[in-house]
C-alpha positions as CSV (number, residue, x, y, z in Angstrom):
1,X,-26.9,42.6,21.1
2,X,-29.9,41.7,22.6
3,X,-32.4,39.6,21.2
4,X,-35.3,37.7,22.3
5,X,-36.0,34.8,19.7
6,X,-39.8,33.1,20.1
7,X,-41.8,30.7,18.3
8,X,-44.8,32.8,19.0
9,X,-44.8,36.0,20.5
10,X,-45.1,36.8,24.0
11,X,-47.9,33.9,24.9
12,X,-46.1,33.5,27.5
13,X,-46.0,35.8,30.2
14,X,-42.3,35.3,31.6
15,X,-40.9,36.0,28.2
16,X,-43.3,39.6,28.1
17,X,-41.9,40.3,31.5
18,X,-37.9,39.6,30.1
19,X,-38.8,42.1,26.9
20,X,-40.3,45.0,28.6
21,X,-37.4,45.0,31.5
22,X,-34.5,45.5,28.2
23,X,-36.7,48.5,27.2
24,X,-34.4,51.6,28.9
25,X,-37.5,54.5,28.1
26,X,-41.2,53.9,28.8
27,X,-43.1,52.0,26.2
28,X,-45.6,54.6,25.5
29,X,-42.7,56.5,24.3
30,X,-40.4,53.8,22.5
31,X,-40.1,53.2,19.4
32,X,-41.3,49.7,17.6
33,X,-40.4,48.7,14.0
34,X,-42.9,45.3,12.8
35,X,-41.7,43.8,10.3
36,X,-44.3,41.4,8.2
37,X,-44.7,39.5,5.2
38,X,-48.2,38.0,4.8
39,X,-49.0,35.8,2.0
40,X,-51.7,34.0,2.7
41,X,-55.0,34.2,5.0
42,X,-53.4,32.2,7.6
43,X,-50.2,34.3,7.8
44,X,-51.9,37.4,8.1
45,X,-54.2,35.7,10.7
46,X,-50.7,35.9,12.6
47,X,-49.5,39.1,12.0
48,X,-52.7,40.6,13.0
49,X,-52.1,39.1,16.7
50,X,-49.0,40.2,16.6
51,X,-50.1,43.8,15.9
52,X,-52.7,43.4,18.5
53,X,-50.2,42.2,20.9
54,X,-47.6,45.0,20.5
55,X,-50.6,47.4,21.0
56,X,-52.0,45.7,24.5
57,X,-48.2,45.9,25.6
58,X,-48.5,49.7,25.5
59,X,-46.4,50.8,22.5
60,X,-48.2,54.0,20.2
61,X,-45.1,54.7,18.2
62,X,-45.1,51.7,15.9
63,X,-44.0,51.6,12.1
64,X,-45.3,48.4,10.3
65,X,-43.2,47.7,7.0
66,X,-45.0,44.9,4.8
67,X,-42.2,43.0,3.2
68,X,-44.5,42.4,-0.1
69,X,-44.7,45.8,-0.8
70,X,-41.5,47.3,0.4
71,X,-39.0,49.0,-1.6
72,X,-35.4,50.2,-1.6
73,X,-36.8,54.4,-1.2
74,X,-38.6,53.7,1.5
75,X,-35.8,51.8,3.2
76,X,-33.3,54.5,2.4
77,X,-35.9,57.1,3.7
78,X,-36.1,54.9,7.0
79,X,-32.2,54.5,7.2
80,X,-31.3,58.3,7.2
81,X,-34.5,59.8,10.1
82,X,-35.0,56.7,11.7
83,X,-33.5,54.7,15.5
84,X,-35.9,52.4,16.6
85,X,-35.9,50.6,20.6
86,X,-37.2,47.7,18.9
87,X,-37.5,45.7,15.7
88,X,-40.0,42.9,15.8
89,X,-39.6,40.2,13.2
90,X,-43.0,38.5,12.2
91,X,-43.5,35.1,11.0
92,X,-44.1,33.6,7.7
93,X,-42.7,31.5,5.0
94,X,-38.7,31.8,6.3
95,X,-37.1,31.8,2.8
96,X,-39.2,34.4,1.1
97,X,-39.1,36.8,4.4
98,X,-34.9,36.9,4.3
99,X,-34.9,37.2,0.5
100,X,-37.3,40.3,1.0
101,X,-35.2,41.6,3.5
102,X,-32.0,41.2,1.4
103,X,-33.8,42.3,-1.8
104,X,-34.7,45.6,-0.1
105,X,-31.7,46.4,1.6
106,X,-33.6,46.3,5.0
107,X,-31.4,43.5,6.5
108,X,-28.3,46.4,6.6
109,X,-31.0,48.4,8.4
110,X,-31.6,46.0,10.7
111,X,-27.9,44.7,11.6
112,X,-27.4,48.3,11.4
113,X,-30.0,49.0,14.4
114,X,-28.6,46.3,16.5
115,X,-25.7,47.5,16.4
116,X,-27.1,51.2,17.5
117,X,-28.5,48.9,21.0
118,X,-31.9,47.9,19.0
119,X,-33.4,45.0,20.7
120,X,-34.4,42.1,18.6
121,X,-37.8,40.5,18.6
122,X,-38.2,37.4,16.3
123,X,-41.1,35.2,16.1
124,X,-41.0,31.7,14.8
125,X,-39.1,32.9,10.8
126,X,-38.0,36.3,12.3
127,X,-36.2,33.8,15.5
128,X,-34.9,31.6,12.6
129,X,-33.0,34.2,10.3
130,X,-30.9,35.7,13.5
131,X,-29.2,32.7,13.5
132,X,-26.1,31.2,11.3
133,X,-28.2,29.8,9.3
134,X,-32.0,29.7,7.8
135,X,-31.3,25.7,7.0
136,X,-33.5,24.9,9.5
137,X,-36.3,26.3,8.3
138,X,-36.7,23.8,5.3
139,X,-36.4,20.6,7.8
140,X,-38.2,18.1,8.6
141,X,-42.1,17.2,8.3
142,X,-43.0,20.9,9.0
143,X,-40.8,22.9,7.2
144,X,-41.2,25.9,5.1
145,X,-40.5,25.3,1.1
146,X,-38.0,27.2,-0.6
147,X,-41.0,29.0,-2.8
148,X,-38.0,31.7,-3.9
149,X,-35.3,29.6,-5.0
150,X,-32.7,31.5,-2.1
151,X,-29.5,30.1,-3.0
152,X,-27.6,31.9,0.4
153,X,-29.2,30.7,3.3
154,X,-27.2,32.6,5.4
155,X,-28.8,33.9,8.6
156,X,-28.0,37.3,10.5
157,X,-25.5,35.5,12.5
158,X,-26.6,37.8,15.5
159,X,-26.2,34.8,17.3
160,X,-24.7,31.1,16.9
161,X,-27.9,29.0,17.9
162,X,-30.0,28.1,15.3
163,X,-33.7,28.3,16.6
164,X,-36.4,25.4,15.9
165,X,-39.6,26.8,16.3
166,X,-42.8,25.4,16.7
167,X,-41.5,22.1,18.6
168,X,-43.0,19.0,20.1
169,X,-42.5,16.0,21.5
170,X,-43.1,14.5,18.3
171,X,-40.3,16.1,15.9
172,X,-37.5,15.2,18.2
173,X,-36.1,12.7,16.1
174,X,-36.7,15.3,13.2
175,X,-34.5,17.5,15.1
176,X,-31.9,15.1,16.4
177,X,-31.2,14.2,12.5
178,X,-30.6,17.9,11.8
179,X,-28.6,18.6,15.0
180,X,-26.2,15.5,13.5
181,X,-25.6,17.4,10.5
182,X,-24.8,20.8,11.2
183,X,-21.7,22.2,13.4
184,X,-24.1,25.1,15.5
185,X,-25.9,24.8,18.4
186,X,-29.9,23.7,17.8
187,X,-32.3,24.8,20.3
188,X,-35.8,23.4,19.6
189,X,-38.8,25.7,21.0
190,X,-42.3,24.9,22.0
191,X,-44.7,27.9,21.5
192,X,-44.9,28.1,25.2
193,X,-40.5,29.4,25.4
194,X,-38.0,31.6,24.0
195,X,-34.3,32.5,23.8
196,X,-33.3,35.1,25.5
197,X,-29.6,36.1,24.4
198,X,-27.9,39.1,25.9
199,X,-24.4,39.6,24.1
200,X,-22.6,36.5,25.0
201,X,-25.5,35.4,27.5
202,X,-28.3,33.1,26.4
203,X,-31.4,32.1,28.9
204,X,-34.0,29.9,27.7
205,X,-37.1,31.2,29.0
206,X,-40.5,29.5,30.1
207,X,-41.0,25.9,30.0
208,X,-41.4,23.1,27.5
């Protein structure tokens, strides 16, 4: 598998140039599933640049699923005509995007794809649920609250490191508590880096 796991996108123009050299046909031509789930102003502030950025990047063949509004149909319609190059992962409240996913039977789709040679594009939630675990998500000062009561916070597991998004210098005793308390790796990123994990590979990318 082969998944590139960000706390915001491709700001940063060493992670861009690591995503678009995985990409085996020409962009114009590949295939880009974006995943969102906008609840608020602010969120869909987000996944607006995150639209915007897939477009600058070059692709034109781009399905956007809205998690809000998906349903089981649709996923079962995307399931049977459907092989994407990539699957980007928005950002958002962590709990209520995985619950979505689960809810709609999209997460099979997905695990499903990556298993097909999808590559994997998460930002900031969407890095946090390819992990073990979406504990994480819940720590600390910033944390997301668990507005939908998920009981399994069970991640993908694509990957054993658990992905801290959004970091500074600041939270780093917020992070060493949690790293104390679980038995996966933690790998805290500023907005400015990203994961880069390539089947049993892993590369930070970009600099604190």
């Amino acid at each position: 598998m082969k998944l590139i796991l960000t706390s915001a996108g491709f700001v940063n123009k060493e992670i861009l140039q690591v995503f678009t050299e995985q990409i085996s046909t020409p962009i114009v031509e590949s295939k880009i599933l974006v995943i969102s789930c906008a609840q608020s102003p602010e969120e869909e502030f987000y996944v607006n640049k995150s639209k915007e950025e897939i477009v600058q990047i070059g692709f034109e063949n781009i399905t956007l699923v809205n998690l809000i509004t998906v349903d089981e149909s649709f996923v079962s319609n995307l399931s049977a005509t459907e092989n994407f190059d990539v699957i980007y992962v928005c950002g958002g409240n962590t709990f209520t995007i995985l619950g979505k996913l689960v809810e709609s039977g999209l997460d099979k789709f997905i695990i499903e794809q990556l298993m097909l040679g999808t590559i994997y594009v998460g930002v900031s939630a969407g890095s946090i649920i390819a992990g073990p675990s979406i504990e994480v998500a819940g720590w600390g000062s910033e944390g997301d609250k668990n507005e939908v009561g998920l009981q399994d916070l069970s991640g993908f597991n694509f990957t054993d490191i658990a992905v801290y998004p959004h970091y500074h210098v600041e939270l780093q005793g917020e992070v060493e508590e949690f790293r104390k308390k679980v038995s996966y790796r933690v790998v805290e990123l500023t907005n400015n880096q990203a994961v880069f994990v390539d089947g049993h590979d892993v590369k930070m990318i970009g600099t604190a």
